[in-house]
C-alpha positions as CSV (number, residue, x, y, z in Angstrom):
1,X,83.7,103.5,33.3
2,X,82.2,100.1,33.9
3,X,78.3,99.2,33.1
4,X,77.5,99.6,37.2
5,X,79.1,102.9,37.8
6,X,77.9,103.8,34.9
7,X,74.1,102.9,35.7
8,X,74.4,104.8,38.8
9,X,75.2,108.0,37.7
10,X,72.4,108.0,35.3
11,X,70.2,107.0,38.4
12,X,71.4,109.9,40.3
13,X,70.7,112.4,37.5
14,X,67.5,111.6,37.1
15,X,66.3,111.5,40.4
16,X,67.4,115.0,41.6
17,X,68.8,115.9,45.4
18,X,67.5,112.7,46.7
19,X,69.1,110.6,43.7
20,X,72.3,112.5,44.6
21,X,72.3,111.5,48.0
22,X,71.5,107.6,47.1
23,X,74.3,107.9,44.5
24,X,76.7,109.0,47.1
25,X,75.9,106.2,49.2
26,X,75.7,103.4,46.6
27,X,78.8,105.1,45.0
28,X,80.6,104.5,48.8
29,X,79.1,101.0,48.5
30,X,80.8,100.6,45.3
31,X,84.2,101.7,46.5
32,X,83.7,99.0,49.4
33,X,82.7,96.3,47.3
34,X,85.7,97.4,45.0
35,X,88.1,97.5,47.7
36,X,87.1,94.0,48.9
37,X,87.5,92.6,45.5
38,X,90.9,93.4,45.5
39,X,91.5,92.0,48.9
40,X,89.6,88.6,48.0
41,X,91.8,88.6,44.6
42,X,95.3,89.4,46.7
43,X,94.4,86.8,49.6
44,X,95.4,83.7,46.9
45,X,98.2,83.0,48.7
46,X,101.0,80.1,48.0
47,X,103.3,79.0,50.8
48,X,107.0,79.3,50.1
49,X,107.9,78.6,53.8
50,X,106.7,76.2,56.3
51,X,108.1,75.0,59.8
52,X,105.9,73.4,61.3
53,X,108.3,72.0,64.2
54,X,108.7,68.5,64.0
55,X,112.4,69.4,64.9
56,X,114.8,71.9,64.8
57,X,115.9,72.7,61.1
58,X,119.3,75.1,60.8
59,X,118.3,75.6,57.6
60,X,115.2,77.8,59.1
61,X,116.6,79.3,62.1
62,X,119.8,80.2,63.7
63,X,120.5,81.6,67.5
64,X,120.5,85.0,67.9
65,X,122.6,86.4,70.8
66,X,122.0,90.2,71.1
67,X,121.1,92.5,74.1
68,X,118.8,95.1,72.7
69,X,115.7,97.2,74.8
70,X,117.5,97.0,77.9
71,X,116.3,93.6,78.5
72,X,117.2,92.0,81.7
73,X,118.0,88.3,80.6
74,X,120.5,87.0,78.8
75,X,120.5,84.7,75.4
76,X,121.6,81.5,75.0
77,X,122.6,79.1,72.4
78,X,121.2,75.3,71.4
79,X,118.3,75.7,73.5
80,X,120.9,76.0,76.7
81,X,118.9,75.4,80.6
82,X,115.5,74.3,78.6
83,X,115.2,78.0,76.7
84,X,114.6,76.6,73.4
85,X,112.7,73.0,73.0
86,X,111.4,71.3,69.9
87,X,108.7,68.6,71.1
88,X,105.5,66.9,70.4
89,X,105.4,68.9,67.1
90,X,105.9,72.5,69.0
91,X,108.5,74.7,69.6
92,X,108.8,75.9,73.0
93,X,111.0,79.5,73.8
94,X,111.2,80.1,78.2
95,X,113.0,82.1,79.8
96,X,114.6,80.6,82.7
97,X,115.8,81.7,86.6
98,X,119.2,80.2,87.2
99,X,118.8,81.3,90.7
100,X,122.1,83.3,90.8
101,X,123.4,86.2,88.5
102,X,125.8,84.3,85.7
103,X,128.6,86.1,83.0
104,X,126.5,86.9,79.9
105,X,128.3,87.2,76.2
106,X,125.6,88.7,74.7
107,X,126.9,92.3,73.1
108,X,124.8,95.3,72.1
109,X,125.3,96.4,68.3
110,X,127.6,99.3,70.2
111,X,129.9,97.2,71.3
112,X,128.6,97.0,74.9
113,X,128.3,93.9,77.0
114,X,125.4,92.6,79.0
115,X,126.4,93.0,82.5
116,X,124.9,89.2,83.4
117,X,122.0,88.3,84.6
118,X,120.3,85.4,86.8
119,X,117.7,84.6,83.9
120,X,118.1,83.4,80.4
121,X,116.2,83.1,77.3
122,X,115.9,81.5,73.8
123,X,115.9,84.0,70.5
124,X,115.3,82.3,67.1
125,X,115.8,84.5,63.8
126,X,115.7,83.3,60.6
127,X,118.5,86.0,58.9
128,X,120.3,84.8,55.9
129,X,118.0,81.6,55.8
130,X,114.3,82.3,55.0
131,X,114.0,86.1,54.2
132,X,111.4,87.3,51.7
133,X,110.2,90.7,50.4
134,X,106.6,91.3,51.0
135,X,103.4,88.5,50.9
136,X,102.7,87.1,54.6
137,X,103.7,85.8,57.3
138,X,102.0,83.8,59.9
139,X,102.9,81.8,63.0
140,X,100.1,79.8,65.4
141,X,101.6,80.8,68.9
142,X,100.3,81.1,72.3
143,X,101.4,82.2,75.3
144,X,100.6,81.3,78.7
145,X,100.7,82.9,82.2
146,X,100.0,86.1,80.4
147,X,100.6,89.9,82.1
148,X,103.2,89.3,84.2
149,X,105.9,91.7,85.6
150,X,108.7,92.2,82.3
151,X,107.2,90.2,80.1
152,X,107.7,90.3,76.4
153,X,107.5,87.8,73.9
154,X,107.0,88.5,70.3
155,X,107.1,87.0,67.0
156,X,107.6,89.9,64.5
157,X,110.1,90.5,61.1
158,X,112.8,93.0,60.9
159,X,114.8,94.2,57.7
160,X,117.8,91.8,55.9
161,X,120.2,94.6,56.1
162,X,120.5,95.4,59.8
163,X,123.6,95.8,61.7
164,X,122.2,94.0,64.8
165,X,124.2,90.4,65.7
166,X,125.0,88.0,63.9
167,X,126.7,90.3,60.8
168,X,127.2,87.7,58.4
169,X,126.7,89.7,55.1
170,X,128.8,92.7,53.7
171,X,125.2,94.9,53.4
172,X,124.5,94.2,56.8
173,X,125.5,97.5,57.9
174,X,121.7,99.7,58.4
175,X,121.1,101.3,61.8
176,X,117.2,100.4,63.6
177,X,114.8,101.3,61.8
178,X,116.2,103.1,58.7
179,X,115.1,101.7,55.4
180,X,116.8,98.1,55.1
181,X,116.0,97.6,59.0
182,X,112.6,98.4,59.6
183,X,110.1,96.5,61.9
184,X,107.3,94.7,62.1
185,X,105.7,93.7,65.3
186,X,103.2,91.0,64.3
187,X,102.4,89.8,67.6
188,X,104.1,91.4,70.9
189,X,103.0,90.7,74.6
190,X,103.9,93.3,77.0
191,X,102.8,91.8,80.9
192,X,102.6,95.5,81.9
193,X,99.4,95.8,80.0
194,X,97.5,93.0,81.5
195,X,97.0,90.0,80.2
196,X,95.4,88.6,77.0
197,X,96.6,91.9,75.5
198,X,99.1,91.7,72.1
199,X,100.1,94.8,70.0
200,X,100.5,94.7,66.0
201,X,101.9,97.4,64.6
202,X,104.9,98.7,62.5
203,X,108.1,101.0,63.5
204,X,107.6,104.4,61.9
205,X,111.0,105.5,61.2
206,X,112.2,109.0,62.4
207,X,115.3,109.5,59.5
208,X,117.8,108.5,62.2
209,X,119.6,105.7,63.9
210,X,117.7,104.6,67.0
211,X,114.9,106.6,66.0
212,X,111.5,104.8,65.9
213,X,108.3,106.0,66.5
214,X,106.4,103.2,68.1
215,X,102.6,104.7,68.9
216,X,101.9,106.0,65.5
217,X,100.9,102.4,63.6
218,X,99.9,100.5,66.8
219,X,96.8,98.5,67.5
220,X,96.4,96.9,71.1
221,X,94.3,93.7,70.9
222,X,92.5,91.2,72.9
223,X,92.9,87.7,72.4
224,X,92.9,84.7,75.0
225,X,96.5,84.6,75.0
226,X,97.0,80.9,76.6
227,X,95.3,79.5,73.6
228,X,96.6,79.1,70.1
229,X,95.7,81.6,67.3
230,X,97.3,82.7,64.1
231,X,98.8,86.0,63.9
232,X,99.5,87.5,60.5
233,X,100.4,90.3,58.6
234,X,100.4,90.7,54.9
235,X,101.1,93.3,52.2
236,X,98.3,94.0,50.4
237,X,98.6,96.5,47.7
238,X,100.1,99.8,49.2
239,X,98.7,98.5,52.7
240,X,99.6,96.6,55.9
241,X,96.8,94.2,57.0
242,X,97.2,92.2,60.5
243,X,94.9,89.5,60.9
244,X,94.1,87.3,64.2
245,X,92.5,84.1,63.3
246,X,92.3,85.2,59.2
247,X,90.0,88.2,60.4
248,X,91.5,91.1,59.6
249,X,91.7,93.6,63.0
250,X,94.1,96.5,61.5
251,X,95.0,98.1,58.1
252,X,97.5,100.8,57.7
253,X,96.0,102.3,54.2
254,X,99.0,103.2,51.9
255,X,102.0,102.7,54.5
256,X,103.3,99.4,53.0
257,X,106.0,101.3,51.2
258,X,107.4,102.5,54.1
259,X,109.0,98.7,54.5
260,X,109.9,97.8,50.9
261,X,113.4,95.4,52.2
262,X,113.5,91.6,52.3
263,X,112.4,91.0,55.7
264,X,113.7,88.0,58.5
265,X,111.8,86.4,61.4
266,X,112.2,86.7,64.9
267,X,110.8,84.5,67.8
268,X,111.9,85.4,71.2
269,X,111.0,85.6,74.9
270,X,112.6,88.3,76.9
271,X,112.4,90.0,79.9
272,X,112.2,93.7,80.3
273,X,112.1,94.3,84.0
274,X,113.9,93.5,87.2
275,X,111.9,90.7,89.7
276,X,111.4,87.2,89.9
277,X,109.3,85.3,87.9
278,X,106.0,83.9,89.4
279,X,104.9,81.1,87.3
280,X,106.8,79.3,84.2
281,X,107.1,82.0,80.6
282,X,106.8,80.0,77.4
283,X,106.3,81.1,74.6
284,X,104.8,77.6,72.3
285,X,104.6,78.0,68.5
286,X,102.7,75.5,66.5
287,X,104.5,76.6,63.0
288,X,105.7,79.7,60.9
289,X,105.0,80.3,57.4
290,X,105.2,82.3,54.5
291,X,102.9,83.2,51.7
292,X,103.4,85.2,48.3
293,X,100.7,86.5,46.9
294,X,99.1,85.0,43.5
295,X,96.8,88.0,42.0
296,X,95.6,87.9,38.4
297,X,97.6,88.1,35.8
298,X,100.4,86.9,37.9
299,X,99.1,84.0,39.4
300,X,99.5,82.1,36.0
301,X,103.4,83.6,36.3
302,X,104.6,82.6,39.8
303,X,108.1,84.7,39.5
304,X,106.0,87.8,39.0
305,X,104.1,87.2,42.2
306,X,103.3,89.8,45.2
307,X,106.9,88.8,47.4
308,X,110.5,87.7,46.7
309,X,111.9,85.5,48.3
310,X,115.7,85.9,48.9
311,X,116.5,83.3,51.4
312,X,120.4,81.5,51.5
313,X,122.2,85.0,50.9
314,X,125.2,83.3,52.5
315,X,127.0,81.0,50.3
């Protein structure tokens, strides 16, 4: 027991009901204060991975040409009709009217091809080239033109070992969201719920293929969405902390083991719903980084450190 816990509790004894009382409360204030400490020690972070878009680096990021959700557009490579543009330090993912109803290779892990569609996108992941287990990862994004009809950007992680395309590894082969394939939605736009509206949360997993329970770890936030903010989550100890701007707005106490696998970055804008889009959908991102975690003792020992980095899988 250390010297202020230990002062307390002879405080408390002393002074009867009432010191009972206080010592609850100050013992609460010490569980805080404890709690924080942690936190502050956790949050010495040291990037592993930075992009910060000066151009596009295939040693980051790779197309990823999958139909998934339903979604009503169709993904294309090497930034194909303007969907994916590197400029002026930023990238920019659109998606894009073509104005008539065009053949669409994009398959669904079943087997099943897109039927084609008038609009197409841009979907950057970065499997089998920057995937890391735990720490934190952050990208300064905005989107503008906010809640409209079908929208849905997001920038979120998923697991190294899911069977989605591109399969390019032999362990590839875990169903959505088992273990090996969970999800992380770090930042997610749906134009449904109005505008200036994100939600963070992660995929609760079911035990099956396909099934995901995604209400039970969700938080819906505000944020001006046409200006640029940082959007984070980290592991800290056996939680999951989002934070907008470095201020932490959700925790999910203890549920970090729930999403122990390396984990890969997605950045994509799609489009969930039929209809014609009103105004241009871009989705601008100002960089994407990761962070490991440098806590005492380990920081002196950065291969002990609190994430793993196993990017380059593929020979």
């Amino acid at each position: 027991m250390n010297a202020r816990r230990s002062a307390l509790l002879e405080a408390g004894a002393s002074a009867g009901l009432g010191g009972v009382l206080a010592l609850l409360l100050c013992m609460a204030a010490f569980a805080d204060d404890t709690d924080t400490a942690v936190d502050a020690a956790a949050r010495a972070w040291e990037t592993d991975f930075f992009d910060d878009f000066e151009f596009f680096d295939p040693r980051n990021w790779q197309d990823q040409l999958v139909w998934v959700n339903d979604e009503d557009q169709c993904y294309v490579a090497d930034g194909a009709h303007g969907t994916r543009e590197v400029s002026d330090g930023t990238l920019k993912l659109r998606v894009v009217d073509l104005g008539a109803v065009q053949p669409c290779s994009n398959l669904h892990k079943s087997g099943t091809a897109h039927p084609g569609s008038a609009f197409v996108a841009g979907r950057l992941t970065s499997k089998n080239l920057r995937e890391f287990v735990g720490g934190r990862w952050t990208a300064r994004l905005r989107v503008e033109n906010s809640g409209q009809h079908g929208m849905f950007p997001a920038w979120w992680l998923l697991g190294a070992q899911n069977n989605e395309p591109p399969v390019q590894e032999e362990d590839e082969y875990v169903c959505w969201p088992m273990t090996g394939s969970g999800e992380i939605d770090i930042f997610e736009h749906h134009g449904e719920g109005g505008p200036d509206r994100y939600a963070a949360r992660i995929i609760e997993s079911e035990g099956y293929c396909g099934g995901g329970d995604w209400q039970a770890s969700m938080l819906v936030q505000e944020a001006s969405l046409d200006e640029f903010h940082e959007y984070a989550v980290a592991w800290i100890g056996e939680d999951f902390v989002f934070t907008l701007d470095g201020e932490e707005v959700y925790r999910l106490k203890g549920k970090a083991a729930l999403i122990p696998e390396p984990m890969f970055a997605v950045l994509n804008f799609a489009k969930i719903a039929p209809g014609p889009i009103a105004s241009p959908w871009v989705m601008e991102v100002d960089w994407v980084k990761h962070e490991r975690a440098m806590t005492s003792p380990e920081a002196a020992n950065p291969a002990g450190s609190g994430s793993t980095s196993v990017a380059g899988r593929r020979p």
